[in-house]
C-alpha positions in Angstrom: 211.3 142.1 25.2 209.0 142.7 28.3 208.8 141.1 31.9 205.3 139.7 32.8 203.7 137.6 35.3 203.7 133.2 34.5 201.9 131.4 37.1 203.9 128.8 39.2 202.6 126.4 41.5 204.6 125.3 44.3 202.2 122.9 45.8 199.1 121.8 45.1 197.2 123.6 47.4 196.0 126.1 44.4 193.6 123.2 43.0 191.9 123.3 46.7 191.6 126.5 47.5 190.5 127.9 44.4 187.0 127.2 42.6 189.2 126.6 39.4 192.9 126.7 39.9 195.1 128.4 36.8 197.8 126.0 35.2 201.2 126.2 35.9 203.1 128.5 33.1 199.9 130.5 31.5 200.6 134.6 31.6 198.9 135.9 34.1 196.8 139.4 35.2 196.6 141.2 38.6 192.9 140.5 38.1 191.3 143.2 40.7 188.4 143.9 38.1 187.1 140.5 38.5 186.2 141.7 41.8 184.8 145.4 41.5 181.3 146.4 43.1 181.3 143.1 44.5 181.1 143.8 48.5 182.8 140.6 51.0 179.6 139.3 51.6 178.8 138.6 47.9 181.7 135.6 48.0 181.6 132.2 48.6 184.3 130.9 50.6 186.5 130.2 47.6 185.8 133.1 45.7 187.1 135.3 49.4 190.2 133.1 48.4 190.4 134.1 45.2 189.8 137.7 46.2 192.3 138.0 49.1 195.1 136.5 47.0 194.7 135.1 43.5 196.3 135.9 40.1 194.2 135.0 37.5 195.8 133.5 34.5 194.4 134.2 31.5 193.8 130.7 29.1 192.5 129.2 31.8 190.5 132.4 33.4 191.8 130.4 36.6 193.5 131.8 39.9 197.3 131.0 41.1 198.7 132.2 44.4 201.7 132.8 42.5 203.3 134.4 39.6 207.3 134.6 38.4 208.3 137.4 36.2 209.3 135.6 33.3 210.9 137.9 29.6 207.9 137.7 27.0 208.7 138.7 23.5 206.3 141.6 22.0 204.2 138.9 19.6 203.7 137.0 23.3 202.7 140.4 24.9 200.5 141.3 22.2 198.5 137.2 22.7 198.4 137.9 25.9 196.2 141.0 25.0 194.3 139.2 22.7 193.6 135.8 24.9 192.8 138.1 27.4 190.1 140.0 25.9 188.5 137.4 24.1 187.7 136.0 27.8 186.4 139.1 28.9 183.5 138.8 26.1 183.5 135.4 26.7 182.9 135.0 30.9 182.1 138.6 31.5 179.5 139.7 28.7 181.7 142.4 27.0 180.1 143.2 23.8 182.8 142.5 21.2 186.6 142.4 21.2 186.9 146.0 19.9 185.1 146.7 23.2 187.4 144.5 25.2 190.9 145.3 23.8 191.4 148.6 25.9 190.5 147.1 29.0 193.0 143.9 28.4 195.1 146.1 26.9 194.7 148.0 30.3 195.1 145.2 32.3 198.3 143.5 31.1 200.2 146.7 31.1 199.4 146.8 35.0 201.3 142.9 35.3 203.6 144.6 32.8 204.4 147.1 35.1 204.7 145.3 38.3 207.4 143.2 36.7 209.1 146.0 35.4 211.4 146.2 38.2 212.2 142.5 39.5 214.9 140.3 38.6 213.7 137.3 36.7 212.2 134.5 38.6 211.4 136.4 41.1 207.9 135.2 42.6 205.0 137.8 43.5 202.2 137.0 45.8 199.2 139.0 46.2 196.8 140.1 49.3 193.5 141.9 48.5 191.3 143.7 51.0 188.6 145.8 51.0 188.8 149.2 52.6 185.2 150.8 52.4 184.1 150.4 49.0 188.1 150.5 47.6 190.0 147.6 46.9 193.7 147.7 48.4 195.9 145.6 46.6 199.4 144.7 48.0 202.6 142.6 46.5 204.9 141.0 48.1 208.2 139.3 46.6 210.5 136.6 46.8 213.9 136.1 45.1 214.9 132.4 44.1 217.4 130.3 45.7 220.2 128.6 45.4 219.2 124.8 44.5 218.4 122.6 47.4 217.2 119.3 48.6 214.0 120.3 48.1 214.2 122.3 44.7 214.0 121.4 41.0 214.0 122.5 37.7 210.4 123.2 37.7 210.8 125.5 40.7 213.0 127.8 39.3 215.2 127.9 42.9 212.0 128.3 44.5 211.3 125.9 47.8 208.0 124.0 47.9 205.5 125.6 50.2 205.0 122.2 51.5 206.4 118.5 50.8 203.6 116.0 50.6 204.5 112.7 51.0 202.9 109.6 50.3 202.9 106.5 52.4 200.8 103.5 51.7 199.2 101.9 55.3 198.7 98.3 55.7 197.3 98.5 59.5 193.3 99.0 59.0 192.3 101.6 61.9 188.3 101.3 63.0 187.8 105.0 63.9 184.5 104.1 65.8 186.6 101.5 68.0 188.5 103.8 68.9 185.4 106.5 70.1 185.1 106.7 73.5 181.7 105.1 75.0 179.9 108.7 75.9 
């Protein structure tokens, strides 16, 4: 058995801030290559996002804000290599997967690596800058929780980021009504 990254999604806000947001529960990769030679003012707004702090999880070649270190069994580990670089030759033009295997193979021992050391469940977020032409990557952690009012099952002890709720409004509102007259 291994540790590696899951995404998680606390809130919705991944499927807004991200071009394509990853689904909850796919492995996930640290990601950074997605990113290399590419200076700040090559992004679109979104893709800044993704940059400053997206995982990207690898069936959906998606981004998630947030990952939990979750056990994987070897056979899983060894998928993970294999999803991961059919989607390199797939979105990024590598030439074939014999090509491709090192570099995933590279990659997931990096998320192997930075889960190494945490406690399971414990969520990682990720902030990405640019320092010349570098890329500085940071990680920050957060252990679960004990349940609360606000946790579930599907949260793993981890609060929501936010609590939407939904209320239905009978009153109509005319917004230009309510304009001054200037």
């Amino acid at each position: 058995m291994t540790r590696l990254p899951r995404t998680i999604r606390l809130d919705p806000s991944d499927k807004v801030v991200f071009t394509h947001a990853a689904e909850p529960g796919e492995w996930a990769v640290v990601g950074t290559f997605l990113f290399w030679g590419r200076g700040p003012d090559s992004l679109s707004r979104k893709e800044r996002v993704a940059f400053r702090s997206g995982f990207l999880g690898v069936d959906s070649f998606g981004f998630s804000t947030l990952v939990t270190v979750q056990e994987a069994r070897m056979e899983e580990r060894a998928a993970l290599v294999e999803a991961l670089a059919q989607q390199l030759v797939a979105h990024l033009g590598a030439p074939s997967l014999e090509v491709a295997r090192p570099a995933a193979e590279e990659e997931v021992a990096l998320a192997e690596s930075l889960c190494a050391d945490h406690a399971l469940n414990t969520l990682i977020a990720l902030q990405r800058q640019h320092d010349g032409e570098a890329i500085r990557e940071q990680f920050r952690t957060l252990k679960p929780r004990d349940e609360t009012a606000f946790s579930g099952s599907h949260l793993q002890g981890h609060e929501r980021a936010f609590h939407f709720v939904e209320e239905e409004v009978e009153d109509h509102v005319d917004l230009f009504s309510l304009r001054g007259s200037d």
